[in-house]
MDAnalysis code that builds the backbone (N, CA, C; Angstrom):
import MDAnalysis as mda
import numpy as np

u = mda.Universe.empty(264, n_residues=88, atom_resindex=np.repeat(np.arange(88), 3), trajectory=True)
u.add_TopologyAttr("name", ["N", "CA", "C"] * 88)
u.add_TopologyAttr("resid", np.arange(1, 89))
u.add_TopologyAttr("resname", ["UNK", "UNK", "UNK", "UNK", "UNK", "UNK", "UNK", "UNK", "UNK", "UNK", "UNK", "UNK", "UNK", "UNK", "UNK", "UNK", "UNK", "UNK", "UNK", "UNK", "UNK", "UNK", "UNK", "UNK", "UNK", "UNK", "UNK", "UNK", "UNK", "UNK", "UNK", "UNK", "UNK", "UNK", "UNK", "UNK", "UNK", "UNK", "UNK", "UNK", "UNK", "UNK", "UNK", "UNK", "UNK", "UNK", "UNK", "UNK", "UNK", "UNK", "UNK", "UNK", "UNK", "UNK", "UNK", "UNK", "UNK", "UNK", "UNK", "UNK", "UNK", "UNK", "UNK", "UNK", "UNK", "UNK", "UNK", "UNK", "UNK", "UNK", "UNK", "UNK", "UNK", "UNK", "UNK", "UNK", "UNK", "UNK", "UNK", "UNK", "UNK", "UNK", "UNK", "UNK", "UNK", "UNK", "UNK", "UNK"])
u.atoms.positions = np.array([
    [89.112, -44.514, -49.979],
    [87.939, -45.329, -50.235],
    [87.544, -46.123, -48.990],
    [88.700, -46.822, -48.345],
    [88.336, -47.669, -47.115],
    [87.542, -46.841, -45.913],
    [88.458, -45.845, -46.187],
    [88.186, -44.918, -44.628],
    [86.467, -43.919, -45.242],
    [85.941, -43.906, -46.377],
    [84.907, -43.445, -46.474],
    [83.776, -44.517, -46.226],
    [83.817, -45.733, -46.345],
    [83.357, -46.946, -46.044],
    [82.954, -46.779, -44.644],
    [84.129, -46.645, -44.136],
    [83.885, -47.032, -42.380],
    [83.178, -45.860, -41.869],
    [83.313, -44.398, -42.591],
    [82.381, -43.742, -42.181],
    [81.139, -43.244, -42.652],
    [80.950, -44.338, -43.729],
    [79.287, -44.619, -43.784],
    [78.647, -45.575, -42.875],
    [79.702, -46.422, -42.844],
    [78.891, -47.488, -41.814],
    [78.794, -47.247, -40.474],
    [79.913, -46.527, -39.895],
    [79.416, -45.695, -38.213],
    [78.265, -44.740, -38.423],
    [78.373, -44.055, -39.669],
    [76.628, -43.089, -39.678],
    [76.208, -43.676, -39.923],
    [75.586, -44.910, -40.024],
    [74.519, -45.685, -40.905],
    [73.935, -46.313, -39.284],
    [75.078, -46.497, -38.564],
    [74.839, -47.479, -36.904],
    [74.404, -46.466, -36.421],
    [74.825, -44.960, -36.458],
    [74.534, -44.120, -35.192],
    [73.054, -43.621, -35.970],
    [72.589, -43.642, -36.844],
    [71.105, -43.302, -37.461],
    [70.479, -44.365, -37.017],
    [70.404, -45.839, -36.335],
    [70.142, -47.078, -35.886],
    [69.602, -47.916, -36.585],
    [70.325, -47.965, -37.812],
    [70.453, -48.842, -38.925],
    [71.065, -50.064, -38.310],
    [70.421, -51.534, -38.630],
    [71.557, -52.555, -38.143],
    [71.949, -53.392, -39.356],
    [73.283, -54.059, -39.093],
    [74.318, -54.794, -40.093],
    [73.468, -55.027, -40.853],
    [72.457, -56.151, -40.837],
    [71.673, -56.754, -41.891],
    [71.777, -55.055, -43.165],
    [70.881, -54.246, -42.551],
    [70.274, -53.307, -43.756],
    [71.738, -52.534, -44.288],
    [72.602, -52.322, -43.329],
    [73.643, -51.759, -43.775],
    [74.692, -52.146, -45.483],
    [74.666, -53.876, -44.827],
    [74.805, -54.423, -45.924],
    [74.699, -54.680, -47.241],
    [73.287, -54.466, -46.935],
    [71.980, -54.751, -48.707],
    [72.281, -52.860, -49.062],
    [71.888, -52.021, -48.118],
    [71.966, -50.704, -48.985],
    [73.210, -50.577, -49.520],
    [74.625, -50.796, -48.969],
    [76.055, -49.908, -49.043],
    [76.063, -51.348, -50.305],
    [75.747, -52.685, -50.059],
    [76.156, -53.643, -50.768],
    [77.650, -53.608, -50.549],
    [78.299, -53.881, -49.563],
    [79.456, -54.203, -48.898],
    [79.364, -55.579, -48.198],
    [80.389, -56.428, -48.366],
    [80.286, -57.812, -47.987],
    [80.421, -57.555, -46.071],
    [80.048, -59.096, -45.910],
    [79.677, -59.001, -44.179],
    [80.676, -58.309, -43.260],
    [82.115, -59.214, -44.293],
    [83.608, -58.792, -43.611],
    [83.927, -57.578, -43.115],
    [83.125, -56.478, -43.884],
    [83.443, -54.923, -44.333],
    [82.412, -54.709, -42.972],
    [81.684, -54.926, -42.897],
    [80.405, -54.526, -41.712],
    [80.402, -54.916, -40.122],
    [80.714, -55.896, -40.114],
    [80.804, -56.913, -38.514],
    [82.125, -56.792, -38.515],
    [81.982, -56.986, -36.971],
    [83.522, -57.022, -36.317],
    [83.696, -57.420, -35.055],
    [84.163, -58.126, -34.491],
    [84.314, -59.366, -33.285],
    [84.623, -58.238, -32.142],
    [83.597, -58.329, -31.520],
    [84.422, -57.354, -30.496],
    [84.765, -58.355, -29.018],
    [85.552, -57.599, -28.404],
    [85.893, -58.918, -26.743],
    [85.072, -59.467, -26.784],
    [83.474, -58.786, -25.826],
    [82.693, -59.605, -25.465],
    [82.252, -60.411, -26.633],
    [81.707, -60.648, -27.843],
    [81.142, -61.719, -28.342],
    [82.086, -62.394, -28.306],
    [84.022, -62.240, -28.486],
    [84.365, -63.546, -28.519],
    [84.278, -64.246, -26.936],
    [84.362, -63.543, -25.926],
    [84.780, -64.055, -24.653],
    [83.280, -65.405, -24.796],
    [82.419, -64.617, -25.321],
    [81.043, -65.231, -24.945],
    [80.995, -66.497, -25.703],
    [81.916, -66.521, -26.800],
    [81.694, -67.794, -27.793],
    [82.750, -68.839, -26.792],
    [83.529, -68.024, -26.527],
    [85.236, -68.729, -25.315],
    [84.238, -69.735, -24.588],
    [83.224, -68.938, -23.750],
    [82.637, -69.645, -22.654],
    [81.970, -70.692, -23.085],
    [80.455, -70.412, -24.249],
    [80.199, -71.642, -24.101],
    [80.620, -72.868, -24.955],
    [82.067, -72.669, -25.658],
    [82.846, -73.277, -26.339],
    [82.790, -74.424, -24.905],
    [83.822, -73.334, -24.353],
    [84.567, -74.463, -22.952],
    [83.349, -74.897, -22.053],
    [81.659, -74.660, -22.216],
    [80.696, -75.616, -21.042],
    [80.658, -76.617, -21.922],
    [80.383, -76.979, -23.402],
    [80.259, -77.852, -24.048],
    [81.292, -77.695, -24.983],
    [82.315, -78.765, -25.566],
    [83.068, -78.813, -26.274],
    [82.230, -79.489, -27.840],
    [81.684, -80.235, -27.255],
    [80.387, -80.882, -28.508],
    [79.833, -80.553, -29.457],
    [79.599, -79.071, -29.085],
    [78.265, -78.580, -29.188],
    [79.104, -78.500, -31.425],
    [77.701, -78.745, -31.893],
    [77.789, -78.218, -33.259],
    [78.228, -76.639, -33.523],
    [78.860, -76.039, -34.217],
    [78.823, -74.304, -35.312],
    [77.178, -73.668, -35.131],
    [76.249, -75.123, -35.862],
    [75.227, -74.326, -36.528],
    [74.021, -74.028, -35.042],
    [74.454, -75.322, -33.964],
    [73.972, -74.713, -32.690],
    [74.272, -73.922, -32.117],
    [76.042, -73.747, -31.773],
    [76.213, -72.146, -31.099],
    [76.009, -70.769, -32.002],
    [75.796, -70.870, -33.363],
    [75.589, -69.876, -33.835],
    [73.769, -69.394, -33.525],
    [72.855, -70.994, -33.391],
    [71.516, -70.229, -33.059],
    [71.454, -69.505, -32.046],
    [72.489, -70.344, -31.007],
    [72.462, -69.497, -29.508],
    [72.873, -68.306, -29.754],
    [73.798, -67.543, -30.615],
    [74.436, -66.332, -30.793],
    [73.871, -65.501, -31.524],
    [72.775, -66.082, -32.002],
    [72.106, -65.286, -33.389],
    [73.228, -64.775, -34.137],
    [73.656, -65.336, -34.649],
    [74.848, -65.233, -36.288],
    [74.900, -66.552, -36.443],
    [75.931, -66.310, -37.556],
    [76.283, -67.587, -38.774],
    [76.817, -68.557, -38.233],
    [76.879, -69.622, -39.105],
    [78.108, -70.411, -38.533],
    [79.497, -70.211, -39.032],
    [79.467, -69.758, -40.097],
    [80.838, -69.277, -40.174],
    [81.591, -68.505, -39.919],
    [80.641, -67.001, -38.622],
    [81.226, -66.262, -37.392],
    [81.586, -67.107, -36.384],
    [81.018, -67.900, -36.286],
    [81.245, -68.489, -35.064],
    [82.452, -69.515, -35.770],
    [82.623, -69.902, -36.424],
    [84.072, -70.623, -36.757],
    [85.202, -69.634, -37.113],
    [85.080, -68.655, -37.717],
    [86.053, -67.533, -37.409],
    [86.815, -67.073, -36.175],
    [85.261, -66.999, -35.635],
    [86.025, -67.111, -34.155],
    [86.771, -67.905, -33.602],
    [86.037, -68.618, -33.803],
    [87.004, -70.085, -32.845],
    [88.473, -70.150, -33.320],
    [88.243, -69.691, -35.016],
    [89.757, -70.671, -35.390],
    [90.613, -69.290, -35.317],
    [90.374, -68.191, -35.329],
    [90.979, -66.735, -35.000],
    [91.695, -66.586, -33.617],
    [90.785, -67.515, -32.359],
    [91.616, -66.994, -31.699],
    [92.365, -68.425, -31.139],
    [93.140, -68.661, -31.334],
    [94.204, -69.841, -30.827],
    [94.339, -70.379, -29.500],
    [93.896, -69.211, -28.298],
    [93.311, -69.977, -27.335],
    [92.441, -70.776, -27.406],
    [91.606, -71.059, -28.117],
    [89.894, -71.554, -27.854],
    [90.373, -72.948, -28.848],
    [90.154, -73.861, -27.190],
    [90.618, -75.041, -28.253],
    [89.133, -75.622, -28.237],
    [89.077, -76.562, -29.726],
    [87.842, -77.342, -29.941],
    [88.031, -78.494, -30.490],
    [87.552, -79.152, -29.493],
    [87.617, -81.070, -29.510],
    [86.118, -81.391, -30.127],
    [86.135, -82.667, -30.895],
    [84.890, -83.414, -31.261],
    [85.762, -84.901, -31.108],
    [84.165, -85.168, -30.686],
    [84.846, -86.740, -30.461],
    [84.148, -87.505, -31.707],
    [85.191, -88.617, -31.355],
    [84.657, -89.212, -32.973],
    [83.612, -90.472, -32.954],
    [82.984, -90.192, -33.868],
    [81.788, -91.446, -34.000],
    [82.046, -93.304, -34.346],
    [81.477, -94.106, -34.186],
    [81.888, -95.377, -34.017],
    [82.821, -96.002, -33.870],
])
């Protein structure tokens, strides 16, 4: 079952279907569809470490995804440390 999944969803990418539609047709959750590859995390690494500040729901506009990819990420990979400083 898993492995027929994954090869609807590589024919569904190589016909140039993207995640969004993949999703709604197969109706498979996001988890099943997306998948972190190096570069997006290296890319979240970086501008984690120019701004430590920065909000989820801002680096996710910069990334075009969620905020809760972008906190996956972060908290997935154990290098990527993230400080907030605290208010009053």
């Amino acid at each position: 079952m898993e492995e027929e999944k994954r090869h609807a969803i590589f024919a569904s990418f190589r016909a140039g279907r993207s995640p969004k539609e993949v999703i709604k047709f197969f109706n498979y959750p996001k988890a099943t569809v997306y998948d972190q590859t190096d570069e997006f995390v290296a890319k979240v690494k970086r501008k984690v470490n120019e701004d430590g500040n920065k909000s989820y729901a801002k680096l996710a506009a910069e990334m075009g995804c969620s905020k809760q990819t972008i906190a996956n990420t972060i908290n997935k990979d154990s290098a990527t440390v993230r400080t907030r400083r605290g208010t009053g």
